[in-house]
Every structure is written in C-alpha cells, then in structure tokens.
Backbone and ligand atoms as CSV (ligand in chain L), in Angstrom:
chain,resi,resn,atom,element,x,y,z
A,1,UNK,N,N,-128.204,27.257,-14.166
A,1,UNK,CA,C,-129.378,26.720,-14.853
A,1,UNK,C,C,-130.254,27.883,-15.324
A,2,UNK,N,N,-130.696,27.781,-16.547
A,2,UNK,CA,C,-131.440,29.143,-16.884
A,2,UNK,C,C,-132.893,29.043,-16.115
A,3,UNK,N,N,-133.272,29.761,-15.985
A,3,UNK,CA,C,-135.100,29.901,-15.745
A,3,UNK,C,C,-135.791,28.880,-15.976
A,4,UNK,N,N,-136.132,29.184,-17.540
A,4,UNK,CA,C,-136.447,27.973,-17.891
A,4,UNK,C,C,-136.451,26.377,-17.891
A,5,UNK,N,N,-135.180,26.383,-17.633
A,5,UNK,CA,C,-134.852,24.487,-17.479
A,5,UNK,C,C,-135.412,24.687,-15.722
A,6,UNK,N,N,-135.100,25.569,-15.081
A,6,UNK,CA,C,-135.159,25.458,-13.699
A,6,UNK,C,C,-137.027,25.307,-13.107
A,7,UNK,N,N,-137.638,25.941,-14.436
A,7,UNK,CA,C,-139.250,25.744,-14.221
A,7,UNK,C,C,-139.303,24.535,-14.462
A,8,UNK,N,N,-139.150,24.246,-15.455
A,8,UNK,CA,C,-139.550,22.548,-16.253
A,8,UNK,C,C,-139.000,21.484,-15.405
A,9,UNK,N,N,-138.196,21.763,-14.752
A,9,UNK,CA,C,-137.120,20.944,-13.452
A,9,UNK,C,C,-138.219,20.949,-12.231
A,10,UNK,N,N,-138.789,21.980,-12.067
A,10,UNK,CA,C,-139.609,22.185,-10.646
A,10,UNK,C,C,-140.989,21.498,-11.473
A,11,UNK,N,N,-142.011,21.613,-12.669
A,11,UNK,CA,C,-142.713,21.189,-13.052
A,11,UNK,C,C,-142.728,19.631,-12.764
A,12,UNK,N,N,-141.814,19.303,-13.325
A,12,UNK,CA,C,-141.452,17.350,-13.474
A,12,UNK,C,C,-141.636,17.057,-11.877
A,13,UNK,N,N,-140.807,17.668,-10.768
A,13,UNK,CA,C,-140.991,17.335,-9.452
A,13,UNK,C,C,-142.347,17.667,-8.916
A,14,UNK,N,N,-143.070,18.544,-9.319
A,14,UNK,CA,C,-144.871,18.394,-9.082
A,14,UNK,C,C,-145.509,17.349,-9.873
A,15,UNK,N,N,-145.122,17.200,-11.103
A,15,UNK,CA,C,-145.805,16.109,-11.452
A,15,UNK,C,C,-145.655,15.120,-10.252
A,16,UNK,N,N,-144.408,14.564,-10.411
A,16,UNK,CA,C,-144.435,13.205,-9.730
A,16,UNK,C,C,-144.635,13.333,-8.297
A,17,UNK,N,N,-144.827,14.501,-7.575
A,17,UNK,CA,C,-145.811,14.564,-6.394
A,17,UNK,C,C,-146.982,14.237,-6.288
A,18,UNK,N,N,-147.594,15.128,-7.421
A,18,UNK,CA,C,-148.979,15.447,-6.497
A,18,UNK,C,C,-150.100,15.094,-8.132
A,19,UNK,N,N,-149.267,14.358,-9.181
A,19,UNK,CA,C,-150.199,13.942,-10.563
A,19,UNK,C,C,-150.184,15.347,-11.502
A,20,UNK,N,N,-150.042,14.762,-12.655
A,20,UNK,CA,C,-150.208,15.921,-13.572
A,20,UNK,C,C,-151.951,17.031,-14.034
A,21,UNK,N,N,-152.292,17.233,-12.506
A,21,UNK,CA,C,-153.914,18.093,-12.425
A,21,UNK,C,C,-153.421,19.189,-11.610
A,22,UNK,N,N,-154.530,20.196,-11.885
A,22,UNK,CA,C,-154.708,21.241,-11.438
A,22,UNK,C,C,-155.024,20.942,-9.578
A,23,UNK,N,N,-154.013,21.513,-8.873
A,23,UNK,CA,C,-154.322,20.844,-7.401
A,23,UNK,C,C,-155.513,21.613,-6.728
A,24,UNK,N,N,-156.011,22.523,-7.400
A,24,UNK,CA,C,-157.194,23.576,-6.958
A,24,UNK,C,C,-158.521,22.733,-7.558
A,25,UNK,N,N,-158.867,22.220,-8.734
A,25,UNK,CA,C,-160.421,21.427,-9.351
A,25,UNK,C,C,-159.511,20.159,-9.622
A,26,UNK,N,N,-158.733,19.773,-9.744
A,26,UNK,CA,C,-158.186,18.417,-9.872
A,26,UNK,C,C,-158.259,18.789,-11.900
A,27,UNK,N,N,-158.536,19.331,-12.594
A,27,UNK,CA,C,-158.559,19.513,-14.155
A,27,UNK,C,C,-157.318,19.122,-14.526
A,28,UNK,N,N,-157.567,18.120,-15.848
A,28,UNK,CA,C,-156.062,17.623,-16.439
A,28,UNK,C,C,-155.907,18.086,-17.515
A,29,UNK,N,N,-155.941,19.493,-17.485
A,29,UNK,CA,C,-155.997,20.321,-19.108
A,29,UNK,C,C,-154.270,20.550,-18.839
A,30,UNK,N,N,-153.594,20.730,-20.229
A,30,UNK,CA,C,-152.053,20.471,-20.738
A,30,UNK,C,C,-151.502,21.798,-20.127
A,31,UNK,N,N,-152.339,22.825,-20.250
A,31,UNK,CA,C,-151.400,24.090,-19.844
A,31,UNK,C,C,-151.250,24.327,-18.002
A,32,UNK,N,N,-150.900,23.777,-17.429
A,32,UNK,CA,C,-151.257,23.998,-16.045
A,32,UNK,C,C,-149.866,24.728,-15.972
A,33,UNK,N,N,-149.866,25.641,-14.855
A,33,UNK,CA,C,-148.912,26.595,-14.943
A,33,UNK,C,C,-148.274,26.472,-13.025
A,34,UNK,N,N,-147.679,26.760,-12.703
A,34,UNK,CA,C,-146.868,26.540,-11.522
A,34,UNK,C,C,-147.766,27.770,-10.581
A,35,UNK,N,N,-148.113,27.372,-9.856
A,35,UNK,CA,C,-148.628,28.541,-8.677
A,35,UNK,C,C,-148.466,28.340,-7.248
A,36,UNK,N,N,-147.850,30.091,-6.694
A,36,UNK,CA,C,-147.388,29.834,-5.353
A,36,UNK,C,C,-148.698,29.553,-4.279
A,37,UNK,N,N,-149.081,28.798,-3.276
A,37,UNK,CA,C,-150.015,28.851,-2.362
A,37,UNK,C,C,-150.084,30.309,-1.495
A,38,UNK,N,N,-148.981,30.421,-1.394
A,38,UNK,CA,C,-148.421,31.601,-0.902
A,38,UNK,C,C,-148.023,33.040,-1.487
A,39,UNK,N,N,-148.758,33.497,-1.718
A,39,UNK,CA,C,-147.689,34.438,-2.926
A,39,UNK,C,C,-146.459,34.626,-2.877
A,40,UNK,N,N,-145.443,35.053,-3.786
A,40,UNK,CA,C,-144.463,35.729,-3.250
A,40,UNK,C,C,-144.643,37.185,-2.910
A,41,UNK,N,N,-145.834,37.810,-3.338
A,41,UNK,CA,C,-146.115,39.131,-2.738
A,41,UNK,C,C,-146.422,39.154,-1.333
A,42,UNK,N,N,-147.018,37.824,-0.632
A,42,UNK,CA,C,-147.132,38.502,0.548
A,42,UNK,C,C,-146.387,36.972,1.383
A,43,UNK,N,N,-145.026,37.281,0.790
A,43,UNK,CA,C,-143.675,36.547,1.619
A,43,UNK,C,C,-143.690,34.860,1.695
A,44,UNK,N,N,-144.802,34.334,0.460
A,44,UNK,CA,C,-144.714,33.179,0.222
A,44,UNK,C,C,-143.050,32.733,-0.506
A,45,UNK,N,N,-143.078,31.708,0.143
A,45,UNK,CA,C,-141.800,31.018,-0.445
A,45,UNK,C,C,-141.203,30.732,-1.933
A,46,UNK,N,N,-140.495,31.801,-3.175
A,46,UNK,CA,C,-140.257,31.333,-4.119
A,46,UNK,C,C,-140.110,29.895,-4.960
A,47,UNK,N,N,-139.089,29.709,-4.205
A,47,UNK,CA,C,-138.510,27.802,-4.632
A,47,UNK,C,C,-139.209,26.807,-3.604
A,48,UNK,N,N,-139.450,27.073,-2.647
A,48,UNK,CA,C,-139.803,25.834,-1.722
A,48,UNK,C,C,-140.722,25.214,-2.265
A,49,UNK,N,N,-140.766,24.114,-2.306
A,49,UNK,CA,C,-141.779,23.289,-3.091
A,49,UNK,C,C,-143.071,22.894,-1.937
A,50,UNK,N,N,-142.597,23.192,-0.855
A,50,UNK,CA,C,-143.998,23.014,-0.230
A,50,UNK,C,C,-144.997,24.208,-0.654
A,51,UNK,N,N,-144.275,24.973,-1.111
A,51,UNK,CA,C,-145.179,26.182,-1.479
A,51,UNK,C,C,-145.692,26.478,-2.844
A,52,UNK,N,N,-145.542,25.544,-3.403
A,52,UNK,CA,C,-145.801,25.357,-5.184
A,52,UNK,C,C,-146.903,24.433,-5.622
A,53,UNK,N,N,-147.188,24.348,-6.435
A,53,UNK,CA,C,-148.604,23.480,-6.721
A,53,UNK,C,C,-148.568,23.721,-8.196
A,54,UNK,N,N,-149.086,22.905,-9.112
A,54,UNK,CA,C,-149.688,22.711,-10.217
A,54,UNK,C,C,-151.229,23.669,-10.179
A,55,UNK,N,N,-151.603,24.401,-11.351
A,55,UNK,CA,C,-152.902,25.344,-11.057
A,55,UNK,C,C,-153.087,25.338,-12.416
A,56,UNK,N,N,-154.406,25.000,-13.099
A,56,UNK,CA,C,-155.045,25.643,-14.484
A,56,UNK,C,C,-155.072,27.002,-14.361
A,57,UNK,N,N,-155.239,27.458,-16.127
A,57,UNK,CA,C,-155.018,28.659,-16.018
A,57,UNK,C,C,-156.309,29.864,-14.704
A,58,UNK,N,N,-157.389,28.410,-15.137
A,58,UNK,CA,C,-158.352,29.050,-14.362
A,58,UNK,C,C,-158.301,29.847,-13.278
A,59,UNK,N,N,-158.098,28.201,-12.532
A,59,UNK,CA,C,-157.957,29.168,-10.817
A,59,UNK,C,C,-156.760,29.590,-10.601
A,60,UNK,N,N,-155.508,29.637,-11.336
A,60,UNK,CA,C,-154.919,30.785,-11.095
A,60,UNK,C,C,-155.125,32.181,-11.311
A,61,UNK,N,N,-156.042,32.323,-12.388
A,61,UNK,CA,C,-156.424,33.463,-12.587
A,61,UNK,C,C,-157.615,33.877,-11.188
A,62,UNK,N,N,-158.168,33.061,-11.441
A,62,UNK,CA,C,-158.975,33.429,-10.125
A,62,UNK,C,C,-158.847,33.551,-8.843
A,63,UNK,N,N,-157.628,32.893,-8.314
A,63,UNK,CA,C,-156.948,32.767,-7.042
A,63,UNK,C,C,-156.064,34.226,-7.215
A,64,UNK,N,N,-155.210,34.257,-8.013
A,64,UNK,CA,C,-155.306,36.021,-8.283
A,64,UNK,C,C,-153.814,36.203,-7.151
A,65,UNK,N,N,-153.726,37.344,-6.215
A,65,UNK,CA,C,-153.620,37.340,-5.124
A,65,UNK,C,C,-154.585,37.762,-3.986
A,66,UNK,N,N,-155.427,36.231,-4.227
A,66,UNK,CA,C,-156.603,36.236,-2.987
A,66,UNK,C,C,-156.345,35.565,-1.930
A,67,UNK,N,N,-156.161,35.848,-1.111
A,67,UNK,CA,C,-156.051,34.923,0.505
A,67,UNK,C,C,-156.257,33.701,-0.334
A,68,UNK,N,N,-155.478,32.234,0.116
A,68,UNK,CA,C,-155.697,31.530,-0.113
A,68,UNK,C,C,-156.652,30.398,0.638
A,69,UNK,N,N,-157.268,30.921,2.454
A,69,UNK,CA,C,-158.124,30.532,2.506
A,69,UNK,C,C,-159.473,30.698,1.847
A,70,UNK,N,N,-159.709,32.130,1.416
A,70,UNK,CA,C,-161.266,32.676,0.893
A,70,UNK,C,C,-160.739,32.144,-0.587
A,71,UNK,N,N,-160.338,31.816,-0.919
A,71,UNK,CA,C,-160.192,31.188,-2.278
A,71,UNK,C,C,-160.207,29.997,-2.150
A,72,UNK,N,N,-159.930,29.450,-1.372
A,72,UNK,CA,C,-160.578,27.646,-1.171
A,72,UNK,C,C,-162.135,27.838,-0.564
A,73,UNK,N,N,-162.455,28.826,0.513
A,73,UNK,CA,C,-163.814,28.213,0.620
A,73,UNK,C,C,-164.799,29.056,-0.313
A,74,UNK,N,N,-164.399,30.163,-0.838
A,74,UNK,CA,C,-165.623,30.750,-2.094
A,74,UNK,C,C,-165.204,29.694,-3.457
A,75,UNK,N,N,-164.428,29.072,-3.813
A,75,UNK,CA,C,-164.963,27.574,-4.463
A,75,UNK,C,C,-165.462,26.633,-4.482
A,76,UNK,N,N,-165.208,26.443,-3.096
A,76,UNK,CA,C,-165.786,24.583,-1.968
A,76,UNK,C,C,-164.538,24.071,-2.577
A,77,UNK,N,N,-163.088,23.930,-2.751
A,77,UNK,CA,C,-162.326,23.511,-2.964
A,77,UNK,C,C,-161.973,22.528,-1.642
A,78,UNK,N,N,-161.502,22.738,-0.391
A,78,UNK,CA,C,-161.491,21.945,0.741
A,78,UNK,C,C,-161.927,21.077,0.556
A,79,UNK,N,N,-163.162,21.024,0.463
A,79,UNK,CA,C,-164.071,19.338,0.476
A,79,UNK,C,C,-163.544,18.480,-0.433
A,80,UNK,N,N,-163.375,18.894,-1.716
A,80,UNK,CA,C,-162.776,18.418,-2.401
A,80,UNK,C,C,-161.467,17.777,-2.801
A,81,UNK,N,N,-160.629,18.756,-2.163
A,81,UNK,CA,C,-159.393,18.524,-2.314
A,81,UNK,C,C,-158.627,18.320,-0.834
A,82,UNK,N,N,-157.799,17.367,-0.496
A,82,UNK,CA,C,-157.454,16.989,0.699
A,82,UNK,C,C,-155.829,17.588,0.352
A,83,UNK,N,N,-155.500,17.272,-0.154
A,83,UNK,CA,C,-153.617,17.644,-0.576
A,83,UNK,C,C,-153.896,18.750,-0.229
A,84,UNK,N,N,-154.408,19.694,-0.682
A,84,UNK,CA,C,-153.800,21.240,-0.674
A,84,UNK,C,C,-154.288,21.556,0.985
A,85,UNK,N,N,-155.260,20.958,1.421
A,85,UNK,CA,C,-155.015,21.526,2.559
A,85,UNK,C,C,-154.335,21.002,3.617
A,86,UNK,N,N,-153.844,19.657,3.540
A,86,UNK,CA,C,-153.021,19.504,4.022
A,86,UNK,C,C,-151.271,20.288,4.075
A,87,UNK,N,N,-151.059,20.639,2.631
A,87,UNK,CA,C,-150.100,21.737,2.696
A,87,UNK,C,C,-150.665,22.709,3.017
A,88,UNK,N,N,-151.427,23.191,2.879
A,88,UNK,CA,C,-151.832,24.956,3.656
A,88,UNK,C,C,-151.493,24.494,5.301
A,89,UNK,N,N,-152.025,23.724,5.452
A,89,UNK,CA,C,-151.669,23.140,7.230
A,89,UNK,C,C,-150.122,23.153,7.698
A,90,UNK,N,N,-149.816,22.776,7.244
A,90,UNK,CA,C,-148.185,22.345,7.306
A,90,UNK,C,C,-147.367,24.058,7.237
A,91,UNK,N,N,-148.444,25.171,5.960
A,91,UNK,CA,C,-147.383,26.149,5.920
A,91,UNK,C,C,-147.567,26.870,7.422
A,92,UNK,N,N,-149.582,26.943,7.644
A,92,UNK,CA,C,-149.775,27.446,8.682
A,92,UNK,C,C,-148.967,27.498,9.877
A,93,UNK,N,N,-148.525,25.720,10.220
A,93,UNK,CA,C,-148.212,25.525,11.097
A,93,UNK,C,C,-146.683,25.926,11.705
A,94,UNK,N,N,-145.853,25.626,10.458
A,94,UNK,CA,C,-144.716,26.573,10.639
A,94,UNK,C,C,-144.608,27.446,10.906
A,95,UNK,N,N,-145.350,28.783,10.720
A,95,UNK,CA,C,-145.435,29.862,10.839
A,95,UNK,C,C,-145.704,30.560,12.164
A,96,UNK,N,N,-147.090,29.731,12.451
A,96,UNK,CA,C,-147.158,29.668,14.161
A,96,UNK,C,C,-146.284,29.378,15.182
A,97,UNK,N,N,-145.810,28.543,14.708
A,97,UNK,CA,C,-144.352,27.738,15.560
A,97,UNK,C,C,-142.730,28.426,15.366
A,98,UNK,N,N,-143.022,29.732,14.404
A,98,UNK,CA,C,-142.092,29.794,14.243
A,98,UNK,C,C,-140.514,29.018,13.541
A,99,UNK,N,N,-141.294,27.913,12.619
A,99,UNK,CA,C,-140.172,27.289,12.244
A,99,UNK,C,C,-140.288,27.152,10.730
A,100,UNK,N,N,-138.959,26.029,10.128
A,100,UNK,CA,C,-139.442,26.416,8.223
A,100,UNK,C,C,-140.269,24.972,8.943
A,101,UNK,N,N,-140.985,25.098,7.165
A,101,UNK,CA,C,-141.699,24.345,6.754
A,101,UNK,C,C,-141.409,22.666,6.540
A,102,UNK,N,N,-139.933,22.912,6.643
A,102,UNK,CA,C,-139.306,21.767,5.912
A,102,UNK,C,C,-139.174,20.728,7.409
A,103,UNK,N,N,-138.970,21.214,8.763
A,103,UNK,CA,C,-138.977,20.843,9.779
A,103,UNK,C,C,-140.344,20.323,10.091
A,104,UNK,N,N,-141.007,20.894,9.833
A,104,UNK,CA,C,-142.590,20.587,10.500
A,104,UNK,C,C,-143.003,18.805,9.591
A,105,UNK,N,N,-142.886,19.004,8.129
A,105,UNK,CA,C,-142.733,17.921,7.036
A,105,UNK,C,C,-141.544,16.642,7.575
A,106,UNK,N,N,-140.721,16.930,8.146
A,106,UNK,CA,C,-139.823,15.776,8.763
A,106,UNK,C,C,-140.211,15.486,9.936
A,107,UNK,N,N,-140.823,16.136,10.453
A,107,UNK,CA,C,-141.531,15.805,11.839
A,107,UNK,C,C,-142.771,14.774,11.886
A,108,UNK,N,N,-143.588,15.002,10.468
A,108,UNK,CA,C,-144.647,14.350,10.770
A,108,UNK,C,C,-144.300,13.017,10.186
A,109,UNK,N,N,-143.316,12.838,9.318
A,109,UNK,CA,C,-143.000,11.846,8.795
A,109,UNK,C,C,-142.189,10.814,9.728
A,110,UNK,N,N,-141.456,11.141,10.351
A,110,UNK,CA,C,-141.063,10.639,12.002
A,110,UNK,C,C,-142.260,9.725,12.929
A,111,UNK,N,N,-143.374,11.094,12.435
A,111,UNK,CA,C,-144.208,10.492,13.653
A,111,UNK,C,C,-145.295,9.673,12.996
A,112,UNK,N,N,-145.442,9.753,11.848
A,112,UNK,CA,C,-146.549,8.573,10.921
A,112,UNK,C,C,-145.407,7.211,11.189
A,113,UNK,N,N,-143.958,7.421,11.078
A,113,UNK,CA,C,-143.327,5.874,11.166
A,113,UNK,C,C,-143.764,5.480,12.565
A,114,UNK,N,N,-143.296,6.090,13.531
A,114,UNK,CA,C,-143.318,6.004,15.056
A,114,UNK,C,C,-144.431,5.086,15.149
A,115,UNK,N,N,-145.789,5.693,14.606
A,115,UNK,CA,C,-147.174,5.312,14.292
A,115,UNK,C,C,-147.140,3.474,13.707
A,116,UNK,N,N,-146.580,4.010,12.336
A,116,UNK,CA,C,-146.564,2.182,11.740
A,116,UNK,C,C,-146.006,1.635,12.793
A,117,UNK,N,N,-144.544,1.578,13.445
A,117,UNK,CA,C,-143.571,0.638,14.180
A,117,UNK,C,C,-145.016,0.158,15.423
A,118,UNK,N,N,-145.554,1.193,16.156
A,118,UNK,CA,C,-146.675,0.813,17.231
A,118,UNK,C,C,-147.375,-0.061,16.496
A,119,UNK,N,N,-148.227,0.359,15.508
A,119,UNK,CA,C,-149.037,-0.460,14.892
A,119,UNK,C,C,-148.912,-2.116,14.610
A,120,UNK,N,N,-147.539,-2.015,14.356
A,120,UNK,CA,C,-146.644,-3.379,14.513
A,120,UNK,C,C,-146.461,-4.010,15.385
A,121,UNK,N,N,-146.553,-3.541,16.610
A,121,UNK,CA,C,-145.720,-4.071,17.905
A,121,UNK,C,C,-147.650,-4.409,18.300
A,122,UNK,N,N,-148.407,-3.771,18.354
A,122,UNK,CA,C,-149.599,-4.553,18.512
A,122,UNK,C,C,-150.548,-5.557,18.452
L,1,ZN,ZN,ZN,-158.022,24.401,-11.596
C-alpha cells in the first residue's frame, strides 16, 4: 500500500472513531491533519491508532513536540475534551504496567461488559 492510500486508510478509521474534528478544540475545519499523542520522537507509537488523533493545523502546530500533558493544560483542553484524555490514560497506563496499549483497551472493555451483565442481574 503506498503512503498515501495508507494515510487516507488511517484518516477514514479516525473519522469514524472519534468524528471528523480536531480532537485537541473539537474545530471542524477540512484540513485536519493526523497527529501522534505521542511523538514518534520520543517513542510514541507510529501506526497504533491508540496513538493517533485527528489535530487542526493549529494545535498541531502548537502542540509542536510539547509534552502532551503541558499542552493540554496550557490550553484548558482537559476540561474540555474527555476522549483525549481518556486515551492519554490508557497510553499512561500501559506504560506503567509495562504492557501494550492494546491489552489495557481489551481489558477495560471486558470489564465495562462484566459491569452491564451486574447491572442486569440487579
Ligand atoms: Zn485544534
């Protein structure tokens, strides 16, 4: 697959995640460009899509390679935005634990059902 089809391939699968906006101000301007949460400069995940996000040109430019916590709270982005920090959580947490990301994401999804089935039985 060239590059290209392989961006526009990963684009279409953020859309239908997480809406066609900027996941940093929520902005629905046309050029939104693919940005790692993680850099790949400092060993963020290329392809993993937990590690990808939709970003205007803005705050990508401005997110830069800035820590991506001091770049959520010198915006007030957090308050605002619940998705992204819920993935920042998820990368954190792997990391601490020593495990991928992709484990921690099947785990909680296990345990939100676990959750409904109780909820049921109540
Ligand atoms: Zn933005």
């Amino acid at each position: 697959m060239s590059s290209y089809s392989k961006k526009s391939c990963i684009r279409e699968i953020l859309i239908k995640r997480d809406g066609e906006k900027c996941a940093y101000c929520n902005s629905l301007e046309k050029d939104l460009t693919i940005d790692h949460i993680i850099p790949t400069s400092k060993k963020g995940s290329r392809y993993g899509r937990y590690n990808l996000v939709l970003a205007c040109q803005l705050c990508n430019c401005k997110k830069g390679n800035t820590k991506i916590q001091s770049f959520l709270n010198k915006n007030n982005i957090g308050a605002r935005n619940k998705t992204i920090l819920k993935q920042i959580e998820r990368i954190r947490r792997a990391k601490n634990e020593g495990r991928e990301v992709k484990e921690v994401i099947i785990e909680e999804i296990r345990k939100n059902k676990s959750m409904g089935l109780q909820r049921c039985a109540l």
